[in-house]
LUMDRENSE-654171 format. One record per residue (C-alpha): residue number from 1; x, y, z; residue in three letters. Coordinates in nm, 2 decimals, always signed. Layout:
<rs>
R   num       px       py       pz   residu
R   NUM        X        Y        Z      Ala
...
</rs>
This chain:
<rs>
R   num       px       py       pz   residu
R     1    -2.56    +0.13    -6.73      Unk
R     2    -2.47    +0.47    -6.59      Unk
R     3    -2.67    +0.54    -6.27      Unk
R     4    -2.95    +0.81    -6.37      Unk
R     5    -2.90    +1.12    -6.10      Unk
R     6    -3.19    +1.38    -5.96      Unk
R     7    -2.87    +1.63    -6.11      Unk
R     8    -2.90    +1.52    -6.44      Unk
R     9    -3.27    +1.50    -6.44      Unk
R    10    -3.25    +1.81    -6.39      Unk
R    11    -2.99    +1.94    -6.62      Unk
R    12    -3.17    +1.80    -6.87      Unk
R    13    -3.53    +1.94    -6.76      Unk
R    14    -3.34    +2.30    -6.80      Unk
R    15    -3.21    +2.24    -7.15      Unk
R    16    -3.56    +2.10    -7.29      Unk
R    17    -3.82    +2.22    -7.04      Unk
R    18    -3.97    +1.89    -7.05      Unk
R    19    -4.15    +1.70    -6.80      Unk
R    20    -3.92    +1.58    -6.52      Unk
R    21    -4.07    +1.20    -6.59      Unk
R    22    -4.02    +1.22    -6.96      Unk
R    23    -3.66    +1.34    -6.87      Unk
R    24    -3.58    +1.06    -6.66      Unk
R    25    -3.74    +0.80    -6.96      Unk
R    26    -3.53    +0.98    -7.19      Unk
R    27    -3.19    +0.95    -6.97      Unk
R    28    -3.25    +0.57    -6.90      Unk
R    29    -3.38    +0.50    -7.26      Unk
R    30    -2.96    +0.69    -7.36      Unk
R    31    -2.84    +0.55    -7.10      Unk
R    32    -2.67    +0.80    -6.93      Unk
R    33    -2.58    +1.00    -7.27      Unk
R    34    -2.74    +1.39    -7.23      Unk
R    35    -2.69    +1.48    -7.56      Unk
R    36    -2.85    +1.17    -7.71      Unk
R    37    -3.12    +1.24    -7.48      Unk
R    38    -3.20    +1.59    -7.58      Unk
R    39    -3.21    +1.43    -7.93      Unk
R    40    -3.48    +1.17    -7.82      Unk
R    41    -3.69    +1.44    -7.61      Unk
R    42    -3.72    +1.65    -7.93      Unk
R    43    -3.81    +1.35    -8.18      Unk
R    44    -4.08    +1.27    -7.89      Unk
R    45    -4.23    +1.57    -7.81      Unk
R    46    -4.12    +1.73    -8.17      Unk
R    47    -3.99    +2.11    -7.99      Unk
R    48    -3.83    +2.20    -7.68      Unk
R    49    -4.09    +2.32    -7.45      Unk
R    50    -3.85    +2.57    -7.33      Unk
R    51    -3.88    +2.74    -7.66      Unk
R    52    -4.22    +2.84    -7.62      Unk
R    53    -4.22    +2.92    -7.26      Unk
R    54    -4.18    +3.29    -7.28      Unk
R    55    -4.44    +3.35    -7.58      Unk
R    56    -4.77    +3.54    -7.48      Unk
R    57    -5.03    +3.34    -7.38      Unk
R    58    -5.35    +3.55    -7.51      Unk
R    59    -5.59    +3.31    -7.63      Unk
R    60    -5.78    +2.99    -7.45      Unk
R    61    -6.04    +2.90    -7.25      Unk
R    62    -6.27    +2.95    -6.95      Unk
R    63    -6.34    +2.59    -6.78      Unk
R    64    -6.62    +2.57    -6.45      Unk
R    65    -6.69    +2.27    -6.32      Unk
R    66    -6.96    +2.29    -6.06      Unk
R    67    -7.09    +1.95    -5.80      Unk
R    68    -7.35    +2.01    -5.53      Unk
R    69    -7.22    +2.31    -5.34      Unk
R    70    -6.87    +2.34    -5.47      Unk
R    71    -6.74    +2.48    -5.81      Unk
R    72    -6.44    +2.66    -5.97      Unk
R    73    -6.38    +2.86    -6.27      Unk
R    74    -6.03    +2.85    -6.40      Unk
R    75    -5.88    +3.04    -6.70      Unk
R    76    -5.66    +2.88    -6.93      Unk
R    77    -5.44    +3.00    -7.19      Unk
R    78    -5.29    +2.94    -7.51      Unk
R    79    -5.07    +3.15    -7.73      Unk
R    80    -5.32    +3.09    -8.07      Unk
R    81    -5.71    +3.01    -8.09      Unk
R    82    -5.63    +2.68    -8.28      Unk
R    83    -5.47    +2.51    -7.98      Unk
R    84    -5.76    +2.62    -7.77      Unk
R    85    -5.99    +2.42    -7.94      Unk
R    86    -5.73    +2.11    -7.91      Unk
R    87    -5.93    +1.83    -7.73      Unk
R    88    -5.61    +1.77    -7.52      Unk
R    89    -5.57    +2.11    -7.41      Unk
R    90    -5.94    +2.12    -7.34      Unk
R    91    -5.96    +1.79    -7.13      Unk
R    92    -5.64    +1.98    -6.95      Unk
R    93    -5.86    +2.28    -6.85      Unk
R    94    -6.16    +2.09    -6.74      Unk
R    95    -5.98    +1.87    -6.53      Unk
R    96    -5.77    +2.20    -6.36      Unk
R    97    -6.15    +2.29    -6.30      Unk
R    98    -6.23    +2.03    -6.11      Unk
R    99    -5.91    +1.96    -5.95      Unk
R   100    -5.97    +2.33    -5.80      Unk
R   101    -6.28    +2.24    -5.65      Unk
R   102    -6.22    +1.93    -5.50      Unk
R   103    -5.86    +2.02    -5.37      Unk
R   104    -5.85    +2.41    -5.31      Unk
R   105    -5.51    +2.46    -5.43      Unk
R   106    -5.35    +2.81    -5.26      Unk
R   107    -5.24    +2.95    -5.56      Unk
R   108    -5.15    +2.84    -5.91      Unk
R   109    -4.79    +2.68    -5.81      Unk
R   110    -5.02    +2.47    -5.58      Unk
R   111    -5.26    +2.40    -5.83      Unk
R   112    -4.97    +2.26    -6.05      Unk
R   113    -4.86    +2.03    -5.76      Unk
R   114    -5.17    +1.86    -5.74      Unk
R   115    -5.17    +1.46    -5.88      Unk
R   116    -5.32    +1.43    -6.26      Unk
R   117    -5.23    +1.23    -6.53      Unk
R   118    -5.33    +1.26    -6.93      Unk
R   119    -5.14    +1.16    -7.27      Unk
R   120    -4.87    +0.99    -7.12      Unk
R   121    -4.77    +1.29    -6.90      Unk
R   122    -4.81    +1.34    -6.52      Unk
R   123    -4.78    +1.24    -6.19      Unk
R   124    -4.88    +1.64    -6.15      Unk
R   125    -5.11    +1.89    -6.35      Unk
R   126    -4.77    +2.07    -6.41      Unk
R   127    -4.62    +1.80    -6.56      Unk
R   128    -4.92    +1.71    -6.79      Unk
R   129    -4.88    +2.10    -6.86      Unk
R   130    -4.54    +2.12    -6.92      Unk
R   131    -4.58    +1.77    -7.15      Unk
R   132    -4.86    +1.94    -7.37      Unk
R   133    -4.63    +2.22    -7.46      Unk
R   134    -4.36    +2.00    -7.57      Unk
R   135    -4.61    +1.78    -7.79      Unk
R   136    -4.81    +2.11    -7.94      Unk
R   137    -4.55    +2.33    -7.95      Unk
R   138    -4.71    +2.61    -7.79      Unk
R   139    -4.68    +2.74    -7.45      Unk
R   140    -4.98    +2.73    -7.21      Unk
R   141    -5.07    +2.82    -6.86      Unk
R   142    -5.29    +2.82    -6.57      Unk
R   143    -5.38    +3.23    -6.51      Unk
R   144    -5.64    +3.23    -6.22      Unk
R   145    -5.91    +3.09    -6.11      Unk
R   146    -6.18    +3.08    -5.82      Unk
R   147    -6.34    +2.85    -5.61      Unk
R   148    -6.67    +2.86    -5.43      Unk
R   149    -6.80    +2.63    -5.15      Unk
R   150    -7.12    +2.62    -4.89      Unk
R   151    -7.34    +2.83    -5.16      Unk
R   152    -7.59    +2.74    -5.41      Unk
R   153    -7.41    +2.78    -5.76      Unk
R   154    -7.53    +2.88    -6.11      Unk
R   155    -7.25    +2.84    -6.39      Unk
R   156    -7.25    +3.01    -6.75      Unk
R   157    -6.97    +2.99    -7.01      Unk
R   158    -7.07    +3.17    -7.31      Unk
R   159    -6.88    +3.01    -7.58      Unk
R   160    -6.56    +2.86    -7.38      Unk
R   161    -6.44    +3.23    -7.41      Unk
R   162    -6.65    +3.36    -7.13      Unk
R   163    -6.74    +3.23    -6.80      Unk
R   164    -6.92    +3.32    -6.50      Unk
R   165    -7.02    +3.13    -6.17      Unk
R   166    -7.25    +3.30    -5.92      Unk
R   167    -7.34    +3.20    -5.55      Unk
R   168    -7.67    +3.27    -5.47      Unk
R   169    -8.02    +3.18    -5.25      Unk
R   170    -8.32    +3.13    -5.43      Unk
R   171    -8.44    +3.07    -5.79      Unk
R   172    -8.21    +2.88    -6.01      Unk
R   173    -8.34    +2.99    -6.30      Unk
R   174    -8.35    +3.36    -6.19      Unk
R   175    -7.96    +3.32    -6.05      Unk
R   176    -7.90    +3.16    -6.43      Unk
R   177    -8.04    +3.45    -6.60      Unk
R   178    -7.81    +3.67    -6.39      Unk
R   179    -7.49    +3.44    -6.47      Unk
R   180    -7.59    +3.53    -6.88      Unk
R   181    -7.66    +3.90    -6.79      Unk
R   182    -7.31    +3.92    -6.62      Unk
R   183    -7.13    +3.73    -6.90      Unk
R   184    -7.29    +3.96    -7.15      Unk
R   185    -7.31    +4.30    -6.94      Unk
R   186    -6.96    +4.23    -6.77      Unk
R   187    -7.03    +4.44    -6.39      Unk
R   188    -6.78    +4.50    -6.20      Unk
R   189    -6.95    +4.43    -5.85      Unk
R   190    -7.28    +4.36    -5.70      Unk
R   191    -7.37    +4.72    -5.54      Unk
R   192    -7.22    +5.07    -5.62      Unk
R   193    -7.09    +5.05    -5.22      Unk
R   194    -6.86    +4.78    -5.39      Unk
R   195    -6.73    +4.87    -5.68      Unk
R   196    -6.32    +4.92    -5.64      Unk
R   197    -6.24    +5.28    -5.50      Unk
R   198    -5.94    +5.28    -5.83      Unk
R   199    -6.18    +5.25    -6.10      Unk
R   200    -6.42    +5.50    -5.89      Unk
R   201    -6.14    +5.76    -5.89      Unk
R   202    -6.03    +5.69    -6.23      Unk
R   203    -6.35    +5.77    -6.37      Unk
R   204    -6.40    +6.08    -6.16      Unk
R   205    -6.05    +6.19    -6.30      Unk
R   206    -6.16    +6.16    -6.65      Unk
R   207    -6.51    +6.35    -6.58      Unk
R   208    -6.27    +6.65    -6.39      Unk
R   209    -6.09    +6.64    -6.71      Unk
R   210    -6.38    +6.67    -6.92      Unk
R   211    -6.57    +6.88    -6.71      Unk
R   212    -6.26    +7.18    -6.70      Unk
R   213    -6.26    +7.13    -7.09      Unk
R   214    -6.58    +7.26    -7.05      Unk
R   215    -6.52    +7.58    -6.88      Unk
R   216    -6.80    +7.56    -6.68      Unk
R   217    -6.83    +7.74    -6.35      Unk
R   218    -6.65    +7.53    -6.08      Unk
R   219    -6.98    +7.50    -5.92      Unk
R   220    -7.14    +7.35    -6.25      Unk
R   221    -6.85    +7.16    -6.33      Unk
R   222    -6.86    +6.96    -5.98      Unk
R   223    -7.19    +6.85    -6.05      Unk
R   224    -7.11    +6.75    -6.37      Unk
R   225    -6.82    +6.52    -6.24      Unk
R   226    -7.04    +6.36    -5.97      Unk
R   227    -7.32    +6.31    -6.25      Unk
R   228    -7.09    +6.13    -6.44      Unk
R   229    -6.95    +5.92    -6.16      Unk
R   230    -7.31    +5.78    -6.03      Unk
R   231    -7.36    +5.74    -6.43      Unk
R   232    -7.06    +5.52    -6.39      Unk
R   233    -7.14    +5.35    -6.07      Unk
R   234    -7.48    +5.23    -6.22      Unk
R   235    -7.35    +5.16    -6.57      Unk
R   236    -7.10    +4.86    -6.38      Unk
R   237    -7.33    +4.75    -6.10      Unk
R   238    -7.51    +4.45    -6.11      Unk
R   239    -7.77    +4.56    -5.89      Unk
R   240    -7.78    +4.90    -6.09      Unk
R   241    -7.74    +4.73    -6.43      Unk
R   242    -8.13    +4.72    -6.66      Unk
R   243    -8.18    +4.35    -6.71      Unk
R   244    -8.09    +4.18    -7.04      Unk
R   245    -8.40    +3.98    -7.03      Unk
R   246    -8.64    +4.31    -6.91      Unk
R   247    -8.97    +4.26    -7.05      Unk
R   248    -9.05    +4.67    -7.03      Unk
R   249    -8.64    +4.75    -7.13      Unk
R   250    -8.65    +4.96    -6.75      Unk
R   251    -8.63    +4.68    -6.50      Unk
R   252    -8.31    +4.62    -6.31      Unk
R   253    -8.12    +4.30    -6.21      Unk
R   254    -8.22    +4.40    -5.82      Unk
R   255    -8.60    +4.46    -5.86      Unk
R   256    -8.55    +4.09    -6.07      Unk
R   257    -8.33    +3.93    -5.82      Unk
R   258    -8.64    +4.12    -5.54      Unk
R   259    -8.93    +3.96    -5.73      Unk
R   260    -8.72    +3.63    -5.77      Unk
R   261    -8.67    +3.62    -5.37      Unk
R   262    -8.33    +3.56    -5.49      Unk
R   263    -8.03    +3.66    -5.37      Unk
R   264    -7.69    +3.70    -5.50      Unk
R   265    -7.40    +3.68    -5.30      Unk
R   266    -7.08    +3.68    -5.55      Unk
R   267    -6.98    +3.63    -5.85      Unk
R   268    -6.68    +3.56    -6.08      Unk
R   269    -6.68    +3.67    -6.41      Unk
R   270    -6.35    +3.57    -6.64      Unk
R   271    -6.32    +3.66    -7.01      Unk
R   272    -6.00    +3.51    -7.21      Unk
R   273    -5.74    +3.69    -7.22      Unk
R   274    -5.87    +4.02    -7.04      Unk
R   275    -5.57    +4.24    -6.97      Unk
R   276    -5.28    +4.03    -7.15      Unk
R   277    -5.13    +4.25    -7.41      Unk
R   278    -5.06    +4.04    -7.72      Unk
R   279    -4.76    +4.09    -7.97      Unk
R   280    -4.88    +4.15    -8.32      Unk
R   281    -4.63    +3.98    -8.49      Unk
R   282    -4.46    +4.05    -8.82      Unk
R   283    -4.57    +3.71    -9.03      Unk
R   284    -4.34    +3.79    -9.30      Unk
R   285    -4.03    +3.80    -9.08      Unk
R   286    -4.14    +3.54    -8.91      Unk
R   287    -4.13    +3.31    -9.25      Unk
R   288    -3.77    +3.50    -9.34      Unk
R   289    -3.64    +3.42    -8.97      Unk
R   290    -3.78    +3.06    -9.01      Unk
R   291    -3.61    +3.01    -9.38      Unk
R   292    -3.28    +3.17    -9.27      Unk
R   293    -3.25    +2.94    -9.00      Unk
R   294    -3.33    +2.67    -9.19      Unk
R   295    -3.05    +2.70    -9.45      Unk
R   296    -2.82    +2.75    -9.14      Unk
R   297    -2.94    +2.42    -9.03      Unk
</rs>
């Protein structure tokens, strides 16, 4: 039997994209032959992994896991809203969760790296990854996530779409109340004084604009543009922001969080697919690309 190389491993890895175990099975199983094993990896895992690697990943889900003082909140994607509510892929993000929490991974490459096994695919998380692809057919991936320890922690996922974890001191309930007011009010800091000095100056650009539209004295119009920047500022401040669950409609998520005796310290708030642009694709050429190819075949 021909001796089975890292070399060829990896040639093979490039041609399919599939895991780097699963390769190796595959090479042994041919013994040696590449192209027989390219033939078994795609009866296995039914499409090259490789094929779906550079598709937009828009859809997914938002996964927290949470255990005494530590948590995470990871965001997980998935190129359609179908494989997002596939048990597998699922089971994948909660587990990435966790893994995040327990291990404090760097950075995504790192978080890839860490040991996890699940259908038959592994040793890593990137492995079990790259393995789901190949047996959906759809490409995935880990996007960002965030990991809190030494603070109490309050969770919220609102659907599996949504997901916030805040730190905080105090009231549980209070801090939970907060974690649904962020998921469904979507600040952008805790305090004015933090809210990104970009999105400040974006907004004051778009008042100047609107304010010189105007014709307005320059006097009046510079009020008018700091008017509608501390409009802004309160509009996206947690502190600032009225209270989903105010009883008069007037009462703010500080005076709640002051009544509470319940502080906030930070939060993270994810929402799937936030910021990814996705392809609208032409379904009709898709089905004509798909039958042309397959009289080719």
């Amino acid at each position: 039997m021909a001796a089975i190389t890292a070399s060829m491993v990896a040639e093979l890895r490039g041609k399919t994209d599939a895991p780097m175990m699963e390769c190796k099975k595959a090479l042994t199983e041919a013994a040696g032959d590449m192209a027989k094993a390219e033939e078994l990896l795609r009866v296995k895992l039914g499409t090259k992994a490789g094929k779906a690697a550079s598709r937009v990943t828009a859809e997914g889900v938002v996964a927290s896991f949470v255990e005494g003082n530590l948590g995470a909140l990871v965001e997980v994607n998935s190129e359609t809203d179908f494989v997002s509510k596939n048990d597998s892929f699922i089971a994948m993000a909660k587990a990435a969760a966790e893994l995040i929490a327990k291990h404090n991974p760097a950075d995504i490459d790192a978080l890839g790296a860490l040991a996890y096994e699940q259908d038959g695919f592994g040793p890593t998380l990137e492995e079990v990854r790259k393995g789901l692809i190949g047996k959906i057919g759809e490409n995935m991936s880990f996007r960002r996530f965030k990991r809190f320890d030494g603070s109490e922690l309050a969770a919220y996922l609102h659907g599996s779409r949504i997901g916030v974890l805040v730190a905080f001191e105090g009231d549980a309930a209070a801090a939970k109340d907060v974690a649904m007011h962020i998921a469904a009010m979507k600040p952008v800091a805790l305090t004015s004084a933090e809210v990104p000095a970009d999105l400040i100056e974006k907004e004051r650009s778009v008042a100047a604009a609107k304010a010189e539209e105007s014709g307005k004295p320059a006097e009046i119009a510079a009020k008018m543009v700091e008017g509608a920047v501390q409009k802004y500022l309160k509009e996206v401040s947690l502190a600032d922001q009225v209270f989903v669950k105010a009883e008069d409609g007037k009462q703010t998520v500080g005076a709640m969080l002051k009544a509470k005796n319940t502080t906030i310290k930070a939060f993270t708030l994810y929402v799937v697919g936030e910021g990814i642009e996705k392809k609208a694709d032409d379904f009709a050429a898709e089905v004509a690309a798909q039958m042309a190819a397959a009289k080719g075949a």
